[in-house]
Structures are given as C-alpha cells and as structure tokens.
C-alpha atoms as an extended CHARMM CRD file, in Angstrom:
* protein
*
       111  EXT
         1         1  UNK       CA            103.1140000000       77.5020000000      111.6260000000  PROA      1               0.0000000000
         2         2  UNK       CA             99.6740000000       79.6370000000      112.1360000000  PROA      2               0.0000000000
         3         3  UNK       CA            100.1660000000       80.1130000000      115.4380000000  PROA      3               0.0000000000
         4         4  UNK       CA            103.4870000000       81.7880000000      114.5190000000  PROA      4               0.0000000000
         5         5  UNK       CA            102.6110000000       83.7600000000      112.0880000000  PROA      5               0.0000000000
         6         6  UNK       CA             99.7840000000       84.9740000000      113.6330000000  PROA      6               0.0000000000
         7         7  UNK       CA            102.2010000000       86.6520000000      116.4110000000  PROA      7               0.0000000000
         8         8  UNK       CA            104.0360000000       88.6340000000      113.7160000000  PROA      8               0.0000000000
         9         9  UNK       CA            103.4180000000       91.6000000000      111.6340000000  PROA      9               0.0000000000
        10        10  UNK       CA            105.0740000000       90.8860000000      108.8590000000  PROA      10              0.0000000000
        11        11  UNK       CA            107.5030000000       87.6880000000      106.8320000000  PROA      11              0.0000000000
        12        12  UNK       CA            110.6830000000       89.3310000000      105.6120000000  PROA      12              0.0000000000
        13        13  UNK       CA            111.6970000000       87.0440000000      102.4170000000  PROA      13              0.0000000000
        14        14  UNK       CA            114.9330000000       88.3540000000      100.8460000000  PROA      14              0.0000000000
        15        15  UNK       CA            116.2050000000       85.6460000000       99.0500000000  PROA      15              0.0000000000
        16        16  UNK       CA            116.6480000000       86.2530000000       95.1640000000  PROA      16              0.0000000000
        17        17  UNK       CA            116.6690000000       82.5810000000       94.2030000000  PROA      17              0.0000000000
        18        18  UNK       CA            113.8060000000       80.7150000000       95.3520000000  PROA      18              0.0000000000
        19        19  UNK       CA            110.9560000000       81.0910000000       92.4330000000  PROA      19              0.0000000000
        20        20  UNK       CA            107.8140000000       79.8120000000       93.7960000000  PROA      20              0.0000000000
        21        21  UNK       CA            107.9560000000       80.0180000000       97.8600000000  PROA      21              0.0000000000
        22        22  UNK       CA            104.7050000000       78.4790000000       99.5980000000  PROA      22              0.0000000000
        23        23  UNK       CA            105.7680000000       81.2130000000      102.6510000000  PROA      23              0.0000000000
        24        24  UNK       CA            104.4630000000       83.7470000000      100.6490000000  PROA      24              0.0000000000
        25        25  UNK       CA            101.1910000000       81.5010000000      100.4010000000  PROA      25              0.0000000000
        26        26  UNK       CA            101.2180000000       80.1840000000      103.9940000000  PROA      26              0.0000000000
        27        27  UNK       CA            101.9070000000       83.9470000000      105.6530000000  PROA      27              0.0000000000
        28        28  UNK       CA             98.8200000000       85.3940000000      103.0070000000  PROA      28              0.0000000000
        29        29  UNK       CA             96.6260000000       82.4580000000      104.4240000000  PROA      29              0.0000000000
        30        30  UNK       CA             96.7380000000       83.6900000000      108.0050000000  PROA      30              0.0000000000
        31        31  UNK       CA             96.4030000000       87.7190000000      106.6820000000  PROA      31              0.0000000000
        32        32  UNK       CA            100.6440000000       88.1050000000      107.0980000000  PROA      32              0.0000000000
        33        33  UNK       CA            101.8770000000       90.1100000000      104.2620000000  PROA      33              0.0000000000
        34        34  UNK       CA            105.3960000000       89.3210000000      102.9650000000  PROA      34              0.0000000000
        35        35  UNK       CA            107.9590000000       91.5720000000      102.2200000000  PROA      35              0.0000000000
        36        36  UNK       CA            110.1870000000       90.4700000000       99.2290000000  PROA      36              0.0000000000
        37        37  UNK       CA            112.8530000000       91.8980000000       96.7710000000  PROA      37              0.0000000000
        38        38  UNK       CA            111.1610000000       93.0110000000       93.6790000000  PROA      38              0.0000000000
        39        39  UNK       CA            112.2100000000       91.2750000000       89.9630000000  PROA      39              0.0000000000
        40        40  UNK       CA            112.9260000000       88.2090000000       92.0920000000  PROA      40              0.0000000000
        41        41  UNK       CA            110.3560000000       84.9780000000       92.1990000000  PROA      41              0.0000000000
        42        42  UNK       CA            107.7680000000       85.3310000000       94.5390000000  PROA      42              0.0000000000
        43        43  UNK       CA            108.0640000000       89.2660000000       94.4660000000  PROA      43              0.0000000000
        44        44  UNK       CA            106.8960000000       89.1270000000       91.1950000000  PROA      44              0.0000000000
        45        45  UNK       CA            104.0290000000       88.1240000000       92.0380000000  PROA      45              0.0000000000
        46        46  UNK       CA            102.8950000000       90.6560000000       95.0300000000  PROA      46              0.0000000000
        47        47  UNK       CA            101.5300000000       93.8740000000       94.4300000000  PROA      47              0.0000000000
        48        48  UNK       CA            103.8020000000       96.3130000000       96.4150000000  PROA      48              0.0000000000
        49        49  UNK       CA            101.2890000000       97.4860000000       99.0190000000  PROA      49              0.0000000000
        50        50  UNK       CA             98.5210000000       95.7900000000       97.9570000000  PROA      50              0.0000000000
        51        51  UNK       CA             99.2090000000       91.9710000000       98.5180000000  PROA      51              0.0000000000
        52        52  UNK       CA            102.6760000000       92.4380000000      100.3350000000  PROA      52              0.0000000000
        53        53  UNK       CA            105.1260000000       94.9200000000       99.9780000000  PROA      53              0.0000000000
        54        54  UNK       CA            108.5470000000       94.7020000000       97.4170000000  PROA      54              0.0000000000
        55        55  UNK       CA            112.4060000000       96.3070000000       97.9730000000  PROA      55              0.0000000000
        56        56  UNK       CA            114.8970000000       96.7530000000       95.9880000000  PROA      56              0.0000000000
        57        57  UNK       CA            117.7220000000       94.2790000000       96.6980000000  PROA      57              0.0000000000
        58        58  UNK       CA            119.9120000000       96.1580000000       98.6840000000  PROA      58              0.0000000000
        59        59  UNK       CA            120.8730000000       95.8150000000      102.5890000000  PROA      59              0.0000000000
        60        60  UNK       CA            119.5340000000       99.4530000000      102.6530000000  PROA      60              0.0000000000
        61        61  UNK       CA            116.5920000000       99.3200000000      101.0300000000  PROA      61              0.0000000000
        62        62  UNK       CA            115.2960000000       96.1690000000      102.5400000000  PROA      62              0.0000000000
        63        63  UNK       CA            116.1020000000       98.2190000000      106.1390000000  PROA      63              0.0000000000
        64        64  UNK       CA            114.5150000000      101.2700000000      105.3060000000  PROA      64              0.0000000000
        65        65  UNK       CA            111.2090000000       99.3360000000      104.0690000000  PROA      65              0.0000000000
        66        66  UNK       CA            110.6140000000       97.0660000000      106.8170000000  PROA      66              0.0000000000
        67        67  UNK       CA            111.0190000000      100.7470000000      109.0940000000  PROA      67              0.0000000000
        68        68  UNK       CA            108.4340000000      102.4180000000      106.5330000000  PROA      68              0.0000000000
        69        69  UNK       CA            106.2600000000       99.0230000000      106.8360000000  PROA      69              0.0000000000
        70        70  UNK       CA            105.9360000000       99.2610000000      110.5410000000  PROA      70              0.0000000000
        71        71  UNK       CA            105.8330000000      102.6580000000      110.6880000000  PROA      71              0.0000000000
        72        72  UNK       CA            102.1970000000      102.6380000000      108.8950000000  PROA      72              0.0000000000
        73        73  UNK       CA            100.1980000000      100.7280000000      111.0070000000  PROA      73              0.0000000000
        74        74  UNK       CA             96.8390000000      101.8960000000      108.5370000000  PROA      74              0.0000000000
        75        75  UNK       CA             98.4880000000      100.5720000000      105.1510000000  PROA      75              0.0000000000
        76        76  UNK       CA             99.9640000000       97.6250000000      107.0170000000  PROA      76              0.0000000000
        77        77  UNK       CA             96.7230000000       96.4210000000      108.4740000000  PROA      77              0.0000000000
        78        78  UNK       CA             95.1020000000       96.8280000000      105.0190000000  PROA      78              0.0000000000
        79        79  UNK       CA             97.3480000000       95.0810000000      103.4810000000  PROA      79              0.0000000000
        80        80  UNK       CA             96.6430000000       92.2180000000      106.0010000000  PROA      80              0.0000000000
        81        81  UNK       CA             93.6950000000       92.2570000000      104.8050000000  PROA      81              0.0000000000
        82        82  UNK       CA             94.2980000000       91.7540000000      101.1280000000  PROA      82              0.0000000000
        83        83  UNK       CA             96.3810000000       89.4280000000      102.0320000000  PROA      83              0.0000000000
        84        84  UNK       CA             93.9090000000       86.6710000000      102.2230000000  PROA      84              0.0000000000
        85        85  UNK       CA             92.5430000000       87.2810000000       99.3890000000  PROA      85              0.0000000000
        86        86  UNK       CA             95.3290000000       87.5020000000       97.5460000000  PROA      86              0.0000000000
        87        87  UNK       CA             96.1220000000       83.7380000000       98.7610000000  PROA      87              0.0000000000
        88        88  UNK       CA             92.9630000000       82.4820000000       97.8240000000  PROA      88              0.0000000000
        89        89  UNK       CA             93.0700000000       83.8720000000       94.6000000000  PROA      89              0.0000000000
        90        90  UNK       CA             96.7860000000       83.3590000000       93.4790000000  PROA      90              0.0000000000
        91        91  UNK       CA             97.1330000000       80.3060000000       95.6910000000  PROA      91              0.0000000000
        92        92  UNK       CA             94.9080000000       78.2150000000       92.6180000000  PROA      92              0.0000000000
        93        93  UNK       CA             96.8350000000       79.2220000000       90.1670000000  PROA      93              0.0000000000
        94        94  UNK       CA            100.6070000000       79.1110000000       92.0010000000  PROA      94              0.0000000000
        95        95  UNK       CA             99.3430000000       75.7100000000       92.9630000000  PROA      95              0.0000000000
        96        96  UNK       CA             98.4950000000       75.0430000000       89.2620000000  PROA      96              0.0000000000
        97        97  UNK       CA            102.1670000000       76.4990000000       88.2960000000  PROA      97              0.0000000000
        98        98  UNK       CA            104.0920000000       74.5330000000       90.1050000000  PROA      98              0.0000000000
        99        99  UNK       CA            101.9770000000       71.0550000000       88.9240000000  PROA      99              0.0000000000
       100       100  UNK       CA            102.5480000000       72.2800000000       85.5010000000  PROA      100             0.0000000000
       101       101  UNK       CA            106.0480000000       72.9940000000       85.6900000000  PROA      101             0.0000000000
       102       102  UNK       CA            106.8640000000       69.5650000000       87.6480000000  PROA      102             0.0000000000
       103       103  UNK       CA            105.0300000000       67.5270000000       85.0330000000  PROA      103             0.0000000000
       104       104  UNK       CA            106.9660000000       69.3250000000       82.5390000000  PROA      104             0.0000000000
       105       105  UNK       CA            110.2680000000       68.3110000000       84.1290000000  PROA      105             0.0000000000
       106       106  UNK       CA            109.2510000000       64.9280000000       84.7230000000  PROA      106             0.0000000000
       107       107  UNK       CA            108.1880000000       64.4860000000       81.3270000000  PROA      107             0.0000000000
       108       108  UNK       CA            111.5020000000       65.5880000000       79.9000000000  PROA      108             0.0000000000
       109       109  UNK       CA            113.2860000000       64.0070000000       82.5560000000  PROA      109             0.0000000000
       110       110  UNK       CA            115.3680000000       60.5810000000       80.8300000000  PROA      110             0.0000000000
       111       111  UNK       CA            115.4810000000       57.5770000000       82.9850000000  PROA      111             0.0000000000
C-alpha cells in the first residue's frame, strides 16, 4: 500500500459509517492527508487543514473541496507534512481505542 499512496496527493474517505478507519492512519504514515466528512468517525479526529482536511457531507461540498485541496499546492504540501506527525501521535492512542473498545465488547459479549 506505500507505494500507492505515495503516488497520490491525497485519500478521499467519504463514508459516514466507518468509526475508526486505519486508512486515515496508513495514508498519515506515508505524509498522505485524508479528506473526510466532518461529524463522521475518523473526521472527527483530523484537524481540517492541519492533519487532513474535512467536508460537509454533501456531493457538492466534497467536489468543491477536493478542487480547493488541489488547487493549493502550499497548504497541501504542509499538510503532508503534519501528516506524519499526526499518525505518530494519534496512531498510539487510536491504536489504544480500538483495544479498549474490543475488550469491552468481548467482555460483555455472552457465550
């Protein structure tokens, strides 16, 4: 998966069901921000050009921010940037929330 992330500009996630998505994680680890519908799982947890960008979740909106994404090569490539950290920082403790929240199901979980 590096290698093909590392020929794109940017992951384009609009789902609004999946919580905790390890693409967010995986594109941040090779500097690939994410863009993601705000209020939503893993868009609440990016900083809207900072760590990856947000949109509202509309067919429009999504559009018109992928056009303002690439549009702005300067904040896209520092957002690149932050990417990594951001998935060194938040990877720990996504990691951590989705042990947690497993465990949790398994424990209530009848057999």
């Amino acid at each position: 998966m590096n290698g093909i992330y590392k020929t794109a500009d940017l992951v384009l996630f609009p789902l609004d069901f999946e919580a905790d998505s390890l693409v967010v994680l995986e594109s941040a680890s090779c500097g690939l921000p994410t863009l993601a519908l705000k209020n939503y799982g893993c868009g609440e947890r990016i900083e809207d050009g900072v760590t990856g960008f947000l949109s509202d979740f509309d067919e429009e909106s999504f559009t018109k921010k992928i056009w303002e994404i690439l549009n702005n090569k300067p904040l896209l490539e520092k957002v690149k940037k932050m990417s990594t950290n951001f998935e060194q920082t938040l990877g720990k403790k996504w990691w951590q929330n989705i042990v947690n929240s497993s465990l949790k199901k398994l424990k209530n979980t009848k057999i």
